[in-house]
Rosetta silent file (secondary structure, phi, psi, omega in degrees, C-alpha in Angstrom):
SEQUENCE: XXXXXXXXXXXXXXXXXXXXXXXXXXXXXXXXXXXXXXXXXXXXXXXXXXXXXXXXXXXXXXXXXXXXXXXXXXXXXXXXXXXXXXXXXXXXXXXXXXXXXXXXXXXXXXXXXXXXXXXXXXXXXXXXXXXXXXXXXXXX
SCORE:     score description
SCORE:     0.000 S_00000001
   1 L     0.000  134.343 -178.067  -21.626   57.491   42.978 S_00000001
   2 L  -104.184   -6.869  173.997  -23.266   60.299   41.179 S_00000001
   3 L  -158.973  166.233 -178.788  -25.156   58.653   38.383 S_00000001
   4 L   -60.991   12.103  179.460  -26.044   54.932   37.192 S_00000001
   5 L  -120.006  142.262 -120.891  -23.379   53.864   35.311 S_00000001
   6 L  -174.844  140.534  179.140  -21.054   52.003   36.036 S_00000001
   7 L   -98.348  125.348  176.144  -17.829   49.549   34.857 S_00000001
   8 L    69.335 -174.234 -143.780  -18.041   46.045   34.874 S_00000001
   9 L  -131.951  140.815  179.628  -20.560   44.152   35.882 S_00000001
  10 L   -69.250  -44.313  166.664  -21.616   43.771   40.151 S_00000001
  11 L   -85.373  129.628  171.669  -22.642   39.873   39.380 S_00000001
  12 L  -110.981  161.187  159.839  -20.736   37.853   37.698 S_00000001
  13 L  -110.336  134.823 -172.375  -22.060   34.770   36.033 S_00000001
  14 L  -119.677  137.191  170.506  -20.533   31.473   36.060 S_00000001
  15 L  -100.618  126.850 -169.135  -21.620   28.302   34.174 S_00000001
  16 L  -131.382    3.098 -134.854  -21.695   25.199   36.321 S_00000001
  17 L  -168.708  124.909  144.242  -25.302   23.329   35.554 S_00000001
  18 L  -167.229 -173.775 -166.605  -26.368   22.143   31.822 S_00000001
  19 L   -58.336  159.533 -167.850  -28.380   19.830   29.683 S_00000001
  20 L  -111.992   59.482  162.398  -27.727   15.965   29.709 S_00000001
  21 L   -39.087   96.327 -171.519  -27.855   14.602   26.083 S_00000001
  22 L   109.619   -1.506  164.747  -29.921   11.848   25.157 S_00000001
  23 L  -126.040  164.759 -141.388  -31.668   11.892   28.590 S_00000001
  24 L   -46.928  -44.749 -179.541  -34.776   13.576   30.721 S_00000001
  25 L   -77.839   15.979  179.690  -32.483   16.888   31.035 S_00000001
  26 L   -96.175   29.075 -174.001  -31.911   17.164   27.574 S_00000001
  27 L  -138.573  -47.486  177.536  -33.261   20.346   26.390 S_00000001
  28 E  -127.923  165.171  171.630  -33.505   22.985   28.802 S_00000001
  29 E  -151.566  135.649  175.241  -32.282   23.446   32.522 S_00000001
  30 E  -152.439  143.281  162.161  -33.324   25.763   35.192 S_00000001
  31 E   -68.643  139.848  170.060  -33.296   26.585   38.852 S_00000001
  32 L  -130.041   66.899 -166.655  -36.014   26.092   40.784 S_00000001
  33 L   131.383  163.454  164.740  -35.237   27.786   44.055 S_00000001
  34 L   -66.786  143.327  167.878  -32.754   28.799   46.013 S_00000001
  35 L   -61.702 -178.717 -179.843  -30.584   25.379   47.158 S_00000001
  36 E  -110.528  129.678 -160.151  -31.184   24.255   50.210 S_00000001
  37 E   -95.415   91.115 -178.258  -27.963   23.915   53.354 S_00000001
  38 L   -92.730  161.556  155.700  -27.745   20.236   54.445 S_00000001
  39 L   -66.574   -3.017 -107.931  -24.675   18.883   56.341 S_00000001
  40 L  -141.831  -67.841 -170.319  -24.349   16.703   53.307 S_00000001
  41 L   164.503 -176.749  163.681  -24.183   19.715   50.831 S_00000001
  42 E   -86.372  112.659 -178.159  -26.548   21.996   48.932 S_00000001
  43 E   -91.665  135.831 -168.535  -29.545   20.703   47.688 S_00000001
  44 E  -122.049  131.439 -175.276  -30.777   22.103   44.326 S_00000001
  45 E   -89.706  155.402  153.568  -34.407   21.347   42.598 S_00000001
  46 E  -157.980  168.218 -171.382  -34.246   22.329   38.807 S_00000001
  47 E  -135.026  172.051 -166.202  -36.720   21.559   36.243 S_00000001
  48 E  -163.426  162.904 -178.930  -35.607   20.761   32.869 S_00000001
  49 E  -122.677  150.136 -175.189  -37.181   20.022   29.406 S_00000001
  50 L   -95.962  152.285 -160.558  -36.820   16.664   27.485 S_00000001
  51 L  -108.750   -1.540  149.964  -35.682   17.582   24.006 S_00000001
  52 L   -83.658  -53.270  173.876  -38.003   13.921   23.206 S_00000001
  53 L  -128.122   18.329  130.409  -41.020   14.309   24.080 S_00000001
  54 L   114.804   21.945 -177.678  -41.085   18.007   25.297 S_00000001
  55 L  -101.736  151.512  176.783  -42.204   17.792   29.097 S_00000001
  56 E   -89.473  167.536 -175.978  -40.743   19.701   31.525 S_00000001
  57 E  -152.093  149.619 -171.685  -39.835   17.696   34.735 S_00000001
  58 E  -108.223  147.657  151.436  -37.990   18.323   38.166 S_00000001
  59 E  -142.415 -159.712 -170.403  -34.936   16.913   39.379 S_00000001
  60 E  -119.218   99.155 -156.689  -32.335   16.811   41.858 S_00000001
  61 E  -119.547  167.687  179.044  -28.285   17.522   42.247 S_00000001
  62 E  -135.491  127.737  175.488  -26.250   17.803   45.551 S_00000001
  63 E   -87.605  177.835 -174.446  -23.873   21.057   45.237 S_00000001
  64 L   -81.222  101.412 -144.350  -20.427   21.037   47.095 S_00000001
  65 L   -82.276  -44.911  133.526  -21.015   22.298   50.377 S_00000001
  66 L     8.584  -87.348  175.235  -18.179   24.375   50.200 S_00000001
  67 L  -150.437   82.840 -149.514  -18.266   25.575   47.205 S_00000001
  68 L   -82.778   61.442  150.250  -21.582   24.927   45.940 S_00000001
  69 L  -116.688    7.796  165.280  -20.746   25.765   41.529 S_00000001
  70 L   -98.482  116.468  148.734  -19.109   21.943   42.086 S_00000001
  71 E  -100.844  125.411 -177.263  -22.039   19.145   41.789 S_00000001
  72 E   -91.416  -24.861 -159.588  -21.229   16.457   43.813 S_00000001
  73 E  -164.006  132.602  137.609  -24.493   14.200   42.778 S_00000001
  74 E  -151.158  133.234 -160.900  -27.377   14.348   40.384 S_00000001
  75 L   -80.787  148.239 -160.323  -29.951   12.001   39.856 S_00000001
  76 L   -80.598   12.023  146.640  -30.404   10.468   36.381 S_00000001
  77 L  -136.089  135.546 -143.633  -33.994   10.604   36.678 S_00000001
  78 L   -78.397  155.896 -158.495  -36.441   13.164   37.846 S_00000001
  79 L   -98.325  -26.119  157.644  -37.751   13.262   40.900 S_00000001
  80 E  -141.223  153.917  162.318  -41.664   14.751   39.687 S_00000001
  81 E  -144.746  157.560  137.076  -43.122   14.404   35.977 S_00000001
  82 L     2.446   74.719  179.284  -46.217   15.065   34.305 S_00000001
  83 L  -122.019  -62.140  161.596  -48.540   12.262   35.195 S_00000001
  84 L   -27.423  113.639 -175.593  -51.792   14.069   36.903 S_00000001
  85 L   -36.074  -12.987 -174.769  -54.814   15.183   35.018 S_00000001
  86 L  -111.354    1.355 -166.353  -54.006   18.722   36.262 S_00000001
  87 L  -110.397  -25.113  177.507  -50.157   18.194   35.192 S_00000001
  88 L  -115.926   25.965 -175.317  -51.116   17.001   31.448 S_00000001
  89 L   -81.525  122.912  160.360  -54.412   19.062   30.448 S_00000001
  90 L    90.794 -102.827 -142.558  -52.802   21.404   27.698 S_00000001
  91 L  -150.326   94.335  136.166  -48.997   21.084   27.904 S_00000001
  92 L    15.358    7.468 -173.568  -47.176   18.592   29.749 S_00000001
  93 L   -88.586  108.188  132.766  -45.340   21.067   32.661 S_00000001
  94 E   -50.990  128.385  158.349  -44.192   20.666   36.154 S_00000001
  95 L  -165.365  102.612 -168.860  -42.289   23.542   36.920 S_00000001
  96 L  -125.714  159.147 -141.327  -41.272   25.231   40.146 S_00000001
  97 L  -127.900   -8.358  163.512  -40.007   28.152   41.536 S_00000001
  98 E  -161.527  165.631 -168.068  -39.824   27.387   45.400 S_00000001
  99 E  -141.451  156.432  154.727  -39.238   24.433   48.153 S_00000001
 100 L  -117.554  171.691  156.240  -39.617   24.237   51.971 S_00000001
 101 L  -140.726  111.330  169.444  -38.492   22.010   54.788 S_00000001
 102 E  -122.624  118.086  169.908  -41.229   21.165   57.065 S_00000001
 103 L    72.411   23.739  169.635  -40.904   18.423   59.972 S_00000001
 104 L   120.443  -31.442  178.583  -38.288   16.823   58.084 S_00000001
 105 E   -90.106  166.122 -170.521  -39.923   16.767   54.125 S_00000001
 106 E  -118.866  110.988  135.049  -38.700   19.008   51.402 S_00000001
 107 E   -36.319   86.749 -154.534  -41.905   20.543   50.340 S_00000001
 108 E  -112.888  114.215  120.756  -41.975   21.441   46.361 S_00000001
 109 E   -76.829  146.764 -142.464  -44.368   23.856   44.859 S_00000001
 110 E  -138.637  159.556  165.432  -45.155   23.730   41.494 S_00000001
 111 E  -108.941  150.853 -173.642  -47.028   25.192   38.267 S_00000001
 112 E  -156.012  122.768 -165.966  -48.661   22.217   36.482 S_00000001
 113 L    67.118  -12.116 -130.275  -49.996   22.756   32.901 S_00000001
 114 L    20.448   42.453  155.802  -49.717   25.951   33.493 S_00000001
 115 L  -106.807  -32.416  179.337  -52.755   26.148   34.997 S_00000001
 116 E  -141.061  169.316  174.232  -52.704   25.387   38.330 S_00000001
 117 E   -93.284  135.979 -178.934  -50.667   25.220   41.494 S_00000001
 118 E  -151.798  163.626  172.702  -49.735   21.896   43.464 S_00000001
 119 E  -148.382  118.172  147.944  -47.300   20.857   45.974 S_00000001
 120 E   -47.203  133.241  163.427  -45.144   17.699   46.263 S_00000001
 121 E  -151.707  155.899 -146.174  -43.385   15.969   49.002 S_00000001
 122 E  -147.609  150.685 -164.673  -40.812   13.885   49.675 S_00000001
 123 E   -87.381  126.717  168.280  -39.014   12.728   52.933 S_00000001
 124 H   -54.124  -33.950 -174.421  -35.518   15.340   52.648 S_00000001
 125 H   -83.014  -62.951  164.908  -33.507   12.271   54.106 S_00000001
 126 H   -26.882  -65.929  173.857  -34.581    9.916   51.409 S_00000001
 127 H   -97.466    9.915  132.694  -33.574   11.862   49.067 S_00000001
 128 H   -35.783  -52.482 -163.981  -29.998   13.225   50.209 S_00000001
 129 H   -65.813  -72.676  171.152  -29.673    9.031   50.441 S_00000001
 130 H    -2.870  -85.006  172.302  -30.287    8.936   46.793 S_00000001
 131 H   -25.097  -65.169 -155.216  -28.167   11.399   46.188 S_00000001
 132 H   -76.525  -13.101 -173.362  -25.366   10.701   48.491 S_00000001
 133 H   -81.498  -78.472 -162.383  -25.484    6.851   46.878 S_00000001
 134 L   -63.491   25.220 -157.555  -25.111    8.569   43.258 S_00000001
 135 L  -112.178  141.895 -152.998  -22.378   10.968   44.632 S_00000001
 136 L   -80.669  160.501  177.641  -18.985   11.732   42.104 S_00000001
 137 L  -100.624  116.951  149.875  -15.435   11.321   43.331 S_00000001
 138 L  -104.171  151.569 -145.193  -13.974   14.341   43.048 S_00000001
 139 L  -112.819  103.394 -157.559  -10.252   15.055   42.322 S_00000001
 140 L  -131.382    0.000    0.000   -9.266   17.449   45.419 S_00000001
C-alpha cells in the first residue's frame, strides 16, 4: 500500500447488545472488558445507565460460545451498584473497564464516583450458575 487510504472499512461493526426499557439497563450500555472463555460460553461484564435514577451499574450476559454476537443469558439485575461511600460521593458510578480470574473468582475493577478505584469479587462459578439458570432457548 503506498498511502493511507483505503476502501471500506477493516472492522466492521455489528449490533448485538442494547438497552432494556423500563429496567436497570435502560439508558446506556457498554462493555466493560474483553469477555471472558468459559466452557459454558463467553462471559461479558457491561455497565449500563438507568434512564430512572441515573446510576451507572454493572451487569452480566453469557455470549454463545460459538459465536459469541448471540446472548445466550443476561441477568435482569446487576451484579455491582452504587452503594459505598466512595461509589456515591458526587455521582452515583460504578464503571469498569477490566476483569480477571484468580483461583477461581472473576475479579472486577472499577471507577467509583469517579474518583477512585476499587475491585469486586465474585466466585466465577456462581455466577455462570446464575446465568446458565437464566439461559434463552435458542432456535438452531
Amino acid at each position: 500500500m503506498e498511502n493511507l487510504e483505503f476502501e471500506g472499512y477493516w472492522v466492521r461493526g455489528y449490533e448485538f447488545f442494547r438497552v432494556r426499557h423500563g429496567m436497570w439497563d435502560s439508558d446506556r450500555v457498554g462493555v466493560a472488558g474483553p469477555p471472558l472463555e468459559f466452557n459454558e460460553g463467553w462471559l461479558m461484564i457491561y455497565h449500563a445507565k438507568s434512564a430512572q435514577d441515573g446510576a451507572y451499574r454493572l451487569g452480566a450476559a453469557l455470549l454463545e460460545r460459538e459465536d459469541p454476537t448471540i446472548v445466550t443469558s443476561r441477568l435482569d439485575y446487576p451484579i455491582l451498584e452504587p452503594r459505598e461511600w466512595y461509589e456515591t460521593e458526587g455521582v452515583r458510578v460504578v464503571f469498569s473497564c477490566g476483569h480477571v480470574i484468580l483461583d477461581g473468582k472473576l475479579l472486577v475493577y472499577y471507577g467509583a464516583s469517579d474518583k477512585y478505584l476499587a475491585v469486586a469479587y465474585v466466585d466465577a462459578g456462581e455466577l455462570l450458575g446464575e446465568l446458565l439458570k437464566r439461559r434463552y432457548w435458542l432456535d438452531s
